[in-house]
MINULUM-923615 format. One record per atom (N, C-alpha, C, O): x, y, z; residue in one letter. Coordinates in Angstrom, 3 decimals. Layout:
PT          X          Y          Z   r
PT          X          Y          Z   A
...
***
This chain:
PT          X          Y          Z   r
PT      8.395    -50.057     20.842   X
PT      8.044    -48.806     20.191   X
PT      6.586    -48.509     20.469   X
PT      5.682    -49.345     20.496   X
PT      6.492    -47.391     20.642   X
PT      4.896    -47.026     21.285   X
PT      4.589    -46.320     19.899   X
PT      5.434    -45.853     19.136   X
PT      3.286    -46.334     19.734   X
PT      2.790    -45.539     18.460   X
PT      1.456    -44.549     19.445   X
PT      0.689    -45.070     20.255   X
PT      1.488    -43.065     19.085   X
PT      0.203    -42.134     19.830   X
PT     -0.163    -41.090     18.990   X
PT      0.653    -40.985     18.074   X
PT     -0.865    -40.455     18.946   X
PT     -1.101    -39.428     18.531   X
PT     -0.248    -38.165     18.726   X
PT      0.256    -37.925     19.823   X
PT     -0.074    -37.300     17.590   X
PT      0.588    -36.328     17.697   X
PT      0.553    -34.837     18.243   X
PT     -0.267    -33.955     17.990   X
PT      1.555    -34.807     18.976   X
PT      1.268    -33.012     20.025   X
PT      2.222    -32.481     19.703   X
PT      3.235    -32.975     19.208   X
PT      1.904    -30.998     20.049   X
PT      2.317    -29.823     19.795   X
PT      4.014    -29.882     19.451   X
PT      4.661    -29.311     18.573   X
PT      4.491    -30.956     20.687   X
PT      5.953    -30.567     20.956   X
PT      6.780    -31.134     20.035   X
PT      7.963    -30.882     19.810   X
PT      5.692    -32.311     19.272   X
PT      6.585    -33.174     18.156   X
PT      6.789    -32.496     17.040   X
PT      7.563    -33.092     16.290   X
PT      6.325    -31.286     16.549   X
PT      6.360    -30.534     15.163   X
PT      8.151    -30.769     14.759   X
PT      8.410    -31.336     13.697   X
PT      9.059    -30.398     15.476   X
PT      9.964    -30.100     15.181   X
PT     11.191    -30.814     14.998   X
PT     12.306    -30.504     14.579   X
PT     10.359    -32.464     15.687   X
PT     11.345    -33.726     16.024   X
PT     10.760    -33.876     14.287   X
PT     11.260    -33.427     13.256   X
PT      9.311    -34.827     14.541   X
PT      9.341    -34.942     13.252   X
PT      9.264    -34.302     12.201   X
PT      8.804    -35.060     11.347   X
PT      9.521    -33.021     11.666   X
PT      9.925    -32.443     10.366   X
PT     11.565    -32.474      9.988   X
PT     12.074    -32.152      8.915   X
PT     12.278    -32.993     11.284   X
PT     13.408    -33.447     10.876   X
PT     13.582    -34.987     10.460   X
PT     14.456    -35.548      9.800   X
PT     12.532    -35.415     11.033   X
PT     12.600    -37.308     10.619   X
PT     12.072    -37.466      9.139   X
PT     12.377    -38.465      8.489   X
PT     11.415    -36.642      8.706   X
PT     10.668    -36.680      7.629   X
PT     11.414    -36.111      6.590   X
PT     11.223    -36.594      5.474   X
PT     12.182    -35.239      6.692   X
PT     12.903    -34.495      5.600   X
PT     13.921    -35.846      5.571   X
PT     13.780    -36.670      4.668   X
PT     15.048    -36.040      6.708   X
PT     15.849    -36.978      6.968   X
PT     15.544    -38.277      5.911   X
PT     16.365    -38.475      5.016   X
PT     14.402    -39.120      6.021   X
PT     14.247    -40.185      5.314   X
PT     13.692    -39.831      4.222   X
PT     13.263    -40.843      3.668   X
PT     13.404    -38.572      3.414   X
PT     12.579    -38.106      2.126   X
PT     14.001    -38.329      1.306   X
PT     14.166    -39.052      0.323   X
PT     14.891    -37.583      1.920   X
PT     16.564    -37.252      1.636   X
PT     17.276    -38.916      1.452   X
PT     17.852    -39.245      0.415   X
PT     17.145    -39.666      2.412   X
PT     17.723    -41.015      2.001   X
PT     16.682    -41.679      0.604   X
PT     16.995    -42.084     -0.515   X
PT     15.930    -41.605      1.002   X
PT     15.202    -42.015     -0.009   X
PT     15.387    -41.282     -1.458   X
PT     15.063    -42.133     -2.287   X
PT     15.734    -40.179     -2.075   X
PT     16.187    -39.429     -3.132   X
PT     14.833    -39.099     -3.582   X
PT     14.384    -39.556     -4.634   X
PT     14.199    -38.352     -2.849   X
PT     12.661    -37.870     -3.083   X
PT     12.722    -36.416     -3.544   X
PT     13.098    -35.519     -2.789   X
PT     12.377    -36.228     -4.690   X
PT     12.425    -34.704     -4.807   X
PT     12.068    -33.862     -4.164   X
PT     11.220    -34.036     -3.289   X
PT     12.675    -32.589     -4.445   X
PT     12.391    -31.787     -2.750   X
PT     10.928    -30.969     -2.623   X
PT     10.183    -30.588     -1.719   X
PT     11.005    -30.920     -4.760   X
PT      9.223    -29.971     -5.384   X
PT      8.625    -31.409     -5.897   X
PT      9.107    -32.449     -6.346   X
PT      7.025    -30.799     -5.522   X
PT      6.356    -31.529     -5.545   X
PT      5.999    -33.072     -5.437   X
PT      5.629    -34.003     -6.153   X
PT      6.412    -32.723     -3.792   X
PT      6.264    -34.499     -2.683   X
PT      6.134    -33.694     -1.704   X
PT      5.847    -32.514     -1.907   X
PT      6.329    -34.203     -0.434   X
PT      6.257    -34.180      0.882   X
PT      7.134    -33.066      1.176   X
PT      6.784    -31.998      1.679   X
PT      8.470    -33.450      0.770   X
PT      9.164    -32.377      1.265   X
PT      9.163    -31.126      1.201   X
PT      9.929    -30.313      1.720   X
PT      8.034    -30.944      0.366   X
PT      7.437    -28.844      0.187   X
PT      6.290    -29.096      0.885   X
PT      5.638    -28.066      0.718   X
PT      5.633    -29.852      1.578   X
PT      4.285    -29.111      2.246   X
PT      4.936    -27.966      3.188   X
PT      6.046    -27.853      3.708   X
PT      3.897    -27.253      3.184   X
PT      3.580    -26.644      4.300   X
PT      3.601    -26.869      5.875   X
PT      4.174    -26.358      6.837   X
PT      2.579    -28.015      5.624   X
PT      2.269    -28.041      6.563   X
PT      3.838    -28.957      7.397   X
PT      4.183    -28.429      8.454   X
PT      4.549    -29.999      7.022   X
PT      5.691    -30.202      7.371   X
PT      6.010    -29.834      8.777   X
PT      6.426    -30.718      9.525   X
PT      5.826    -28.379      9.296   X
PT      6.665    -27.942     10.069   X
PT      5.880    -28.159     11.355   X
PT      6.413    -28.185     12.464   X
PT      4.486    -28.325     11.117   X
PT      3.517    -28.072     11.726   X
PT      2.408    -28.979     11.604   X
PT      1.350    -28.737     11.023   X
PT      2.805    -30.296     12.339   X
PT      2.103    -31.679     11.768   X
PT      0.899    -31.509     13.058   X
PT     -0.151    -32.006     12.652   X
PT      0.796    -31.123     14.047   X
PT     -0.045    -30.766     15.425   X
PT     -1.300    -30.137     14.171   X
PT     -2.151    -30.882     13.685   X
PT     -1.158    -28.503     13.782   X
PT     -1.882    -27.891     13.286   X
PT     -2.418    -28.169     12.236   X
PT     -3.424    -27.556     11.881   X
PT     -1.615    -29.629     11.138   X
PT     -2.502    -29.999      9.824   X
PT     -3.450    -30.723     10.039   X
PT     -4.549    -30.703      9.483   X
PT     -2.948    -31.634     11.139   X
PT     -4.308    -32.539     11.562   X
PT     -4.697    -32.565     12.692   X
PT     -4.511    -33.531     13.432   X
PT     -5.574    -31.048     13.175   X
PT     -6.034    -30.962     13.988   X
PT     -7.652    -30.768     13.119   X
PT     -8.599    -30.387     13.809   X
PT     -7.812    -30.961     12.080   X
PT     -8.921    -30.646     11.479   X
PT     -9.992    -31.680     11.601   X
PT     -9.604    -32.658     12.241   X
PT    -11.125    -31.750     11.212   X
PT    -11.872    -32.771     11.840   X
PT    -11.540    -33.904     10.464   X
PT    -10.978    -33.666      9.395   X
PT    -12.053    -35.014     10.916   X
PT    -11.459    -36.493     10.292   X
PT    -10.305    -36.638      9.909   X
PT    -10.103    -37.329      8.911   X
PT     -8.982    -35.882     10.760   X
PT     -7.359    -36.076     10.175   X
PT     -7.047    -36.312     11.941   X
PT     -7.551    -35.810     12.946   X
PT     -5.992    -37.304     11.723   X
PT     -4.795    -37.438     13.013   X
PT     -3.858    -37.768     12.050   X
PT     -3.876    -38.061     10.854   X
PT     -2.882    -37.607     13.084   X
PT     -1.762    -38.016     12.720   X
PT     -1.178    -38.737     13.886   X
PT     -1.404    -38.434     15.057   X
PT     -0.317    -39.833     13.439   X
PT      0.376    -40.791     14.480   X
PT      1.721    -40.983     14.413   X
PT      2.223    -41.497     13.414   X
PT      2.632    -40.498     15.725   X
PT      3.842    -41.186     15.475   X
PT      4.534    -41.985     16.401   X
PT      4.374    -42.195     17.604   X
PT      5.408    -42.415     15.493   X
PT      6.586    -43.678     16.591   X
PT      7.779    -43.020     17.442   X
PT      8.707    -42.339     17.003   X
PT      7.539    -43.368     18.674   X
PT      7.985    -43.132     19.744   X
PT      8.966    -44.136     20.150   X
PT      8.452    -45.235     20.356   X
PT     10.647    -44.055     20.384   X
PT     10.995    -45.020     20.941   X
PT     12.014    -44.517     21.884   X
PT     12.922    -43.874     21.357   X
PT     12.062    -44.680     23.246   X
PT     12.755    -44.438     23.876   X
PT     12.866    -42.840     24.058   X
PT     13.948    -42.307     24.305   X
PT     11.512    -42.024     23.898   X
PT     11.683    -40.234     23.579   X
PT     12.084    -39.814     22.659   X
PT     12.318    -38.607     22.586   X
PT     12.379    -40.923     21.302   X
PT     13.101    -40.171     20.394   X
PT     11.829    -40.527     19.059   X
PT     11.293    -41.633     18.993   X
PT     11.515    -39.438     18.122   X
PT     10.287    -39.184     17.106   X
PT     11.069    -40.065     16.116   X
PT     12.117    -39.685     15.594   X
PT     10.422    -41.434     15.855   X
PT     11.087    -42.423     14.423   X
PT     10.244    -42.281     13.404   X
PT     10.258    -43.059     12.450   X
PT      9.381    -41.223     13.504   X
PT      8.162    -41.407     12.131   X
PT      6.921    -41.199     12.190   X
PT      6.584    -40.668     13.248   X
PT      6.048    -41.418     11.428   X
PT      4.392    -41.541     11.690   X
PT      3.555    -42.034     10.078   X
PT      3.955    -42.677      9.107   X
PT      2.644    -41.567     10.310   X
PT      1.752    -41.308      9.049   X
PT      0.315    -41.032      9.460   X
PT     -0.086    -41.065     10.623   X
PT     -0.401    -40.764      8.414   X
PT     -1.361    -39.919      8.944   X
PT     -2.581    -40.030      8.043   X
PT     -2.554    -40.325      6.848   X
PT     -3.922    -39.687      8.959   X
PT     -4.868    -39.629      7.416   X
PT     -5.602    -38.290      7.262   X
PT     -5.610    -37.368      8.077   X
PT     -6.109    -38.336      6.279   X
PT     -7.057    -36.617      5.969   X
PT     -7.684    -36.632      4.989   X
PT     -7.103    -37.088      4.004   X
PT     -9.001    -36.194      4.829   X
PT     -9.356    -36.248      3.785   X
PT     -8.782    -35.811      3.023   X
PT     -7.850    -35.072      3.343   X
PT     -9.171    -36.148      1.215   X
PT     -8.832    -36.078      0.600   X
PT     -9.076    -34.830      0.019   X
PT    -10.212    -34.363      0.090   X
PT     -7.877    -34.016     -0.736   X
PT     -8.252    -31.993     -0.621   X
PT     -8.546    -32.753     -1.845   X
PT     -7.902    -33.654     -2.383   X
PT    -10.005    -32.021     -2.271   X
PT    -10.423    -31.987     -3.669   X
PT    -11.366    -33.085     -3.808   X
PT    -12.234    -33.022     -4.679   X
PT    -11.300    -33.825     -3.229   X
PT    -12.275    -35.576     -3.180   X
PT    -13.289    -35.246     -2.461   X
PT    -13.605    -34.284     -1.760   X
PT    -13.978    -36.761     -2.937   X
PT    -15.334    -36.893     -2.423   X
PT    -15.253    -37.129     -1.100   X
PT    -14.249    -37.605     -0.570   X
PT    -16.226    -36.833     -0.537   X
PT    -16.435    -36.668      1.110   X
PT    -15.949    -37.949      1.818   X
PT    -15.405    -37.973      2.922   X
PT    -16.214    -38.984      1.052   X
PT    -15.878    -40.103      1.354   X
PT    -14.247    -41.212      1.226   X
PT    -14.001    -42.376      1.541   X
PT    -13.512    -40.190      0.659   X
PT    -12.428    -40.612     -0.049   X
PT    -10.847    -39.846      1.346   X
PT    -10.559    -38.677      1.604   X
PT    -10.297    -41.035      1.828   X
PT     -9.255    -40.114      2.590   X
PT     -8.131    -40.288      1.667   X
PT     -8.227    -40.771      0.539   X
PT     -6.788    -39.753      2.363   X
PT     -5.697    -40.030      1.901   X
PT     -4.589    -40.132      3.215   X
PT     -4.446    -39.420      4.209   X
PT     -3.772    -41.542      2.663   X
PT     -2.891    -42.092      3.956   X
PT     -1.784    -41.208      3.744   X
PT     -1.284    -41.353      2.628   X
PT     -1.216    -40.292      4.503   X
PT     -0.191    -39.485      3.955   X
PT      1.266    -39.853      5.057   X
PT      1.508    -40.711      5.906   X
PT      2.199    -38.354      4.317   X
PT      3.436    -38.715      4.949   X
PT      3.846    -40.301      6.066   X
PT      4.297    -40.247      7.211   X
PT      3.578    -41.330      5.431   X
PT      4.267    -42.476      6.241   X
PT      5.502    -42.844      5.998   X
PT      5.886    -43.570      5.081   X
PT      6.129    -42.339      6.829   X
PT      7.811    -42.724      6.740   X
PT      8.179    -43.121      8.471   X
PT      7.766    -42.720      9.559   X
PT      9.156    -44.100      8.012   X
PT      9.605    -44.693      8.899   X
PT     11.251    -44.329      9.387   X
PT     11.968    -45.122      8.778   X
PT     12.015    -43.503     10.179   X
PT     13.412    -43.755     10.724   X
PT     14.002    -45.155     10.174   X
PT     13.385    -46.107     10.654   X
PT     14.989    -45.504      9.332   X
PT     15.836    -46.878      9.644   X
PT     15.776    -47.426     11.015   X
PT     15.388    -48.580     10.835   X
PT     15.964    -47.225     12.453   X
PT     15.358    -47.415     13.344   X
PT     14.048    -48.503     13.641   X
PT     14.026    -49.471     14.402   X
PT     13.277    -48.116     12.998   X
PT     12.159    -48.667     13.640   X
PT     11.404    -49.713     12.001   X
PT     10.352    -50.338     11.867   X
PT     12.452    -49.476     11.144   X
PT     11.801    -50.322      9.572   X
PT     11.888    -51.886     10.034   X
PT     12.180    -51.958     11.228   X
PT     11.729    -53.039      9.466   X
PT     11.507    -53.850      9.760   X
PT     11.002    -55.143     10.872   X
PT     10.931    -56.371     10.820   X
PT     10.697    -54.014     11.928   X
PT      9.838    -54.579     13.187   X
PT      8.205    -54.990     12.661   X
PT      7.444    -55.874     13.055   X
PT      8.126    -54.451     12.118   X
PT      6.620    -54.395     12.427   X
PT      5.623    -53.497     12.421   X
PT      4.410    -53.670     12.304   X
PT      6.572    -52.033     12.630   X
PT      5.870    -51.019     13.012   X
PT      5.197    -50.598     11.805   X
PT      4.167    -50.094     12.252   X
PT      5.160    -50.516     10.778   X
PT      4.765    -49.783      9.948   X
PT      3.317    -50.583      9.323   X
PT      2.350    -50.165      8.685   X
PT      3.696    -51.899      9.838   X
PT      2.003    -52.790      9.683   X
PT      1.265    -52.100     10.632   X
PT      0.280    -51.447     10.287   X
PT      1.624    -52.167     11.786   X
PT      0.746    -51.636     13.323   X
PT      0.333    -50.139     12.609   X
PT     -0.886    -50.037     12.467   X
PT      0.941    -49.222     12.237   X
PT      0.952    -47.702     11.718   X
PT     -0.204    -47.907     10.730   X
PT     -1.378    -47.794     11.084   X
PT      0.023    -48.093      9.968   X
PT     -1.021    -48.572      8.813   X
PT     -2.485    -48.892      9.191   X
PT     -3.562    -48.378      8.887   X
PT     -2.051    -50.133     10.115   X
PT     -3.933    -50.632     10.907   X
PT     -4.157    -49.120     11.253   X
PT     -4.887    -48.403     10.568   X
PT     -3.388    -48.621     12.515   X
PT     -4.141    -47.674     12.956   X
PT     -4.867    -47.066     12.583   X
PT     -6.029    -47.047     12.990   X
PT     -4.142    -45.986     11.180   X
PT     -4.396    -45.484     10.470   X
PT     -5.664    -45.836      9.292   X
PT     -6.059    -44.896      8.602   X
PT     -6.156    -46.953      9.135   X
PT     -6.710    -47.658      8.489   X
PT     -8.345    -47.592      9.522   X
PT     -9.500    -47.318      9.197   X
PT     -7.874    -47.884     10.499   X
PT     -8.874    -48.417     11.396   X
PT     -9.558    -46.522     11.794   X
PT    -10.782    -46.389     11.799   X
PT     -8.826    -45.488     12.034   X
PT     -9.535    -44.499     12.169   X
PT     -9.638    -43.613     10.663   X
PT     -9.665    -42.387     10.776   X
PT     -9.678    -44.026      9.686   X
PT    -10.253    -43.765      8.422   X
PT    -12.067    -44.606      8.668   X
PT    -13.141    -44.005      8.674   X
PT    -11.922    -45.550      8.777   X
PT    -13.110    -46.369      8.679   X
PT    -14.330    -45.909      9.759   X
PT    -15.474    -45.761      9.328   X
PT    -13.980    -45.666     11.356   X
PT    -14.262    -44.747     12.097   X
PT    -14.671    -43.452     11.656   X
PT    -15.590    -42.906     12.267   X
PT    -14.184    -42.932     10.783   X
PT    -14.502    -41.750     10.407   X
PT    -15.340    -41.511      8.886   X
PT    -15.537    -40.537      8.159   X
PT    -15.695    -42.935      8.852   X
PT    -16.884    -42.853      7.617   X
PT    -16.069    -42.689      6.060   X
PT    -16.552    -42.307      4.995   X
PT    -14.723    -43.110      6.356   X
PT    -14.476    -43.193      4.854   X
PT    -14.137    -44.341      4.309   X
PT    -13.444    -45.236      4.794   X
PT    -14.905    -44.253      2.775   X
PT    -14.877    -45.762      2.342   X
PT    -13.790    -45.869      1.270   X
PT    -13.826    -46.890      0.583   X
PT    -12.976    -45.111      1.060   X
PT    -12.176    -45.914      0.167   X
PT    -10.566    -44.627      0.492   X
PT    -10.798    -43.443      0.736   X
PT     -9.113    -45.161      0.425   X
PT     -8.056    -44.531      1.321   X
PT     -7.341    -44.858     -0.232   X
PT     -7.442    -45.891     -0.895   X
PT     -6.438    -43.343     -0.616   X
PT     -5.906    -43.444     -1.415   X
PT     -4.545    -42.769     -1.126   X
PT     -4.480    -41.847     -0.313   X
PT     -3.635    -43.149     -1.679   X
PT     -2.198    -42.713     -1.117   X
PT     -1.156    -42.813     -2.938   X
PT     -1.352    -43.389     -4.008   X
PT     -0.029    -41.845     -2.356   X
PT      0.994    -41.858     -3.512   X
PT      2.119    -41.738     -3.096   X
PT      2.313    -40.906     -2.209   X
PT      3.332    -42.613     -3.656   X
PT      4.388    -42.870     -3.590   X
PT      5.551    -42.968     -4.563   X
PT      5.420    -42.465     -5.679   X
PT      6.479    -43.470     -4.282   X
PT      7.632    -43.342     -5.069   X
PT      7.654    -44.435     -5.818   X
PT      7.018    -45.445     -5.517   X
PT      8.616    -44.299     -7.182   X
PT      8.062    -45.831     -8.043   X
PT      9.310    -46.947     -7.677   X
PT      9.267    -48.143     -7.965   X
PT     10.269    -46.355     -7.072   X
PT     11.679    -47.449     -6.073   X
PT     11.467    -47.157     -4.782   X
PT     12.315    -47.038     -3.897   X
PT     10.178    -47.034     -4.699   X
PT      9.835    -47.356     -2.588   X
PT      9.137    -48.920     -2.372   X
PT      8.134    -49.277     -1.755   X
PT     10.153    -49.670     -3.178   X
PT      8.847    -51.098     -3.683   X
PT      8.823    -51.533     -1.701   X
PT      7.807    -52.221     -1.615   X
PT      9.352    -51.447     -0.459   X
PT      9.273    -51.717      0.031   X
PT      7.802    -51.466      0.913   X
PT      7.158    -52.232      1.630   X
PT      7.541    -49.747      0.433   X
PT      6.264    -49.393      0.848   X
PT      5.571    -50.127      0.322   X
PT      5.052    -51.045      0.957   X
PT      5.320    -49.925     -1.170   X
PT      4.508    -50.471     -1.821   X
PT      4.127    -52.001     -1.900   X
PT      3.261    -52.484     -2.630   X
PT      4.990    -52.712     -0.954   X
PT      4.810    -54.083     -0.669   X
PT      3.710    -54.428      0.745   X
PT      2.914    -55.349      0.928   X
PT      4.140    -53.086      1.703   X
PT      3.169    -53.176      2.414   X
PT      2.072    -52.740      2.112   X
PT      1.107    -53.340      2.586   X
PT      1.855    -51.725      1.352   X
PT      0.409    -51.178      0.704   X
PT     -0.221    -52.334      0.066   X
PT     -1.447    -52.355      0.175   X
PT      0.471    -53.572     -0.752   X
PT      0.014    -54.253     -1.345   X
PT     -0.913    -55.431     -0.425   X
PT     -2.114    -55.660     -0.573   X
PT      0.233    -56.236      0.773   X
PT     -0.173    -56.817      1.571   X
PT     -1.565    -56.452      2.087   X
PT     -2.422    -57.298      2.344   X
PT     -1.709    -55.298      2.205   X
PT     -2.999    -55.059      3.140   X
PT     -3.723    -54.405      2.220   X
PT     -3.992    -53.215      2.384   X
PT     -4.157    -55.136      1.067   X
PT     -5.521    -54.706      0.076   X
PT     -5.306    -53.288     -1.007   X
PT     -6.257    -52.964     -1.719   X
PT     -4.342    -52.703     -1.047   X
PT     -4.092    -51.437     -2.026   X
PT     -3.940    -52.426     -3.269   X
PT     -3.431    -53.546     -3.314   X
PT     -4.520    -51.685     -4.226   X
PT     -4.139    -51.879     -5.443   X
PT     -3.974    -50.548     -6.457   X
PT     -4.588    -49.484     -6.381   X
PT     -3.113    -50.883     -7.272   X
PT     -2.753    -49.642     -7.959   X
PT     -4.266    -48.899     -8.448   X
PT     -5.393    -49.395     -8.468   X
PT     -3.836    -47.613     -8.801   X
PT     -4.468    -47.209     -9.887   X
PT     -3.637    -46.613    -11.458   X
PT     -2.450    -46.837    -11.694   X
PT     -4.459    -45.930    -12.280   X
PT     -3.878    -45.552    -13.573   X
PT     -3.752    -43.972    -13.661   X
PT     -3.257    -43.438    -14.653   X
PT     -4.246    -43.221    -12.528   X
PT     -4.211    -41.908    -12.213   X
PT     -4.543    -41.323    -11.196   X
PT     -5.459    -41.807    -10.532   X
PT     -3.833    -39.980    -10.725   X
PT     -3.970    -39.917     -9.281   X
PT     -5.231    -39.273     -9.139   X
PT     -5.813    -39.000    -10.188   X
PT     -5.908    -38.901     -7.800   X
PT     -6.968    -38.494     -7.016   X
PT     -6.662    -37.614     -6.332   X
PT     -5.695    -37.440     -5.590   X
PT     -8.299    -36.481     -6.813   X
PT     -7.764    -35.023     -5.458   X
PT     -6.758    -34.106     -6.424   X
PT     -6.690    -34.067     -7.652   X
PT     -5.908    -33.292     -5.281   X
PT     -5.359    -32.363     -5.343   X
PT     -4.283    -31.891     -4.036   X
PT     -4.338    -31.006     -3.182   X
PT     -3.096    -33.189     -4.439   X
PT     -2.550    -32.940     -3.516   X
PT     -1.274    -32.669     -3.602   X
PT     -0.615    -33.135     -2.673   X
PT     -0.477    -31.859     -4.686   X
PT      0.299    -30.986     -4.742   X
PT      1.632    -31.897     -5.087   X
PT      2.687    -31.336     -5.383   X
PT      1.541    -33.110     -5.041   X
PT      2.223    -34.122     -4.745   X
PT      2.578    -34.494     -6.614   X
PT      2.315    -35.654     -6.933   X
PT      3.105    -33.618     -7.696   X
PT      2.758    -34.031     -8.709   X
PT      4.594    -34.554     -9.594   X
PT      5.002    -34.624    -10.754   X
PT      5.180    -34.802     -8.224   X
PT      6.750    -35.844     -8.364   X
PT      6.552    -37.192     -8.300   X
PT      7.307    -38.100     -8.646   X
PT      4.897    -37.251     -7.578   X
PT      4.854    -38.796     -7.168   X
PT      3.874    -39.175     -7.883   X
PT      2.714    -38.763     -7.900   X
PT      4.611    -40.352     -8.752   X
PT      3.802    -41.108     -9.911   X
PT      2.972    -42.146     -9.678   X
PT      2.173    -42.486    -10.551   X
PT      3.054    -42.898     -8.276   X
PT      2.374    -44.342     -8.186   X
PT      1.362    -43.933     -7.246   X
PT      1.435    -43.465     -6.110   X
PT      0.234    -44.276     -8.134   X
PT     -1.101    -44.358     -7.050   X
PT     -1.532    -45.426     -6.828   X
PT     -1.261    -46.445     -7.463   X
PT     -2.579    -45.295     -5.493   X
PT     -3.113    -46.744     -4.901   X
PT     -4.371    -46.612     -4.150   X
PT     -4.711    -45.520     -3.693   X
PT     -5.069    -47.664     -4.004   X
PT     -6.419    -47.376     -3.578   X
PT     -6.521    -48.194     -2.926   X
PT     -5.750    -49.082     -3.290   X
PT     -7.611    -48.734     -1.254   X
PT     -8.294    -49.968     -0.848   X
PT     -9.309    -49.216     -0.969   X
PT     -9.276    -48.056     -1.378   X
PT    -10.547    -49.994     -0.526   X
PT    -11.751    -49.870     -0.584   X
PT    -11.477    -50.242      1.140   X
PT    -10.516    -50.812      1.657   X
PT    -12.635    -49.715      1.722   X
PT    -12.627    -49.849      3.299   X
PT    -13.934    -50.102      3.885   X
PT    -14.051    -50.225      5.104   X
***
């Protein structure tokens, strides 16, 4: 599985991978992921300065990504790890550790010191990898990110 940065042509693979696993997962459809906007048009959300987005590539076919951006409403210094979902496909390889560094590693590059993310409270599988690699909860969310279905917040310091 190759992991790269995201272009123009992927908008449309992955807003179907993303709805697809929001849907297995029983993610509400208001207020999570599955109402952004931007969704349709993952090229144009993070084309902004200190946001990429990355996805998994296997064999030409879009298994996922995740992504960082600052945080709307936060301190200059504060990102947020967003939409990371994985295809069944590509879950238990590995990929989503490798996804994560990346993602981790060009937050830090980009001068931010502390990465906050929100999730589902029966995604314990995410939340096992968030845990592994230094997240720890918090007691309330951060920012303003529209996201107000998803109850579990988390923080590293970077």
């Amino acid at each position: 599985m190759k992991i790269r940065e995201v272009i123009r042509s992927d908008n449309p693979y992955l807003a179907i991978v993303i709805r697809r696993v929001l849907k297995e997962m029983k993610v509400p459809l208001k207020g999570t992921a599955y109402a952004d906007r931007e969704l349709d048009n993952m090229y144009k959300a993070y084309s902004i300065p200190r946001s990429r987005y990355f996805v998994v590539e296997f064999n030409g076919q879009i298994l996922g990504g995740a992504g960082i951006m600052p945080l709307n409403k936060g301190a200059k210094n504060i990102c947020e790890l967003q939409k990371m979902y994985l295809d069944p496909k590509a879950r238990g390889k590995g990929v989503g550790t490798d996804l994560l560094d990346l993602c981790l590693s060009f937050a830090r590059e980009n001068n931010f010191s502390l990465c906050y993310l929100e999730t589902m409270p029966y995604m314990l599988d995410a939340q096992e990898l968030y845990r592994k690699n230094g997240f720890i909860y918090i007691n309330n969310p951060m920012g303003d990110t529209g996201h107000y279905s998803c109850p579990v917040w988390m923080t590293k310091e970077l």
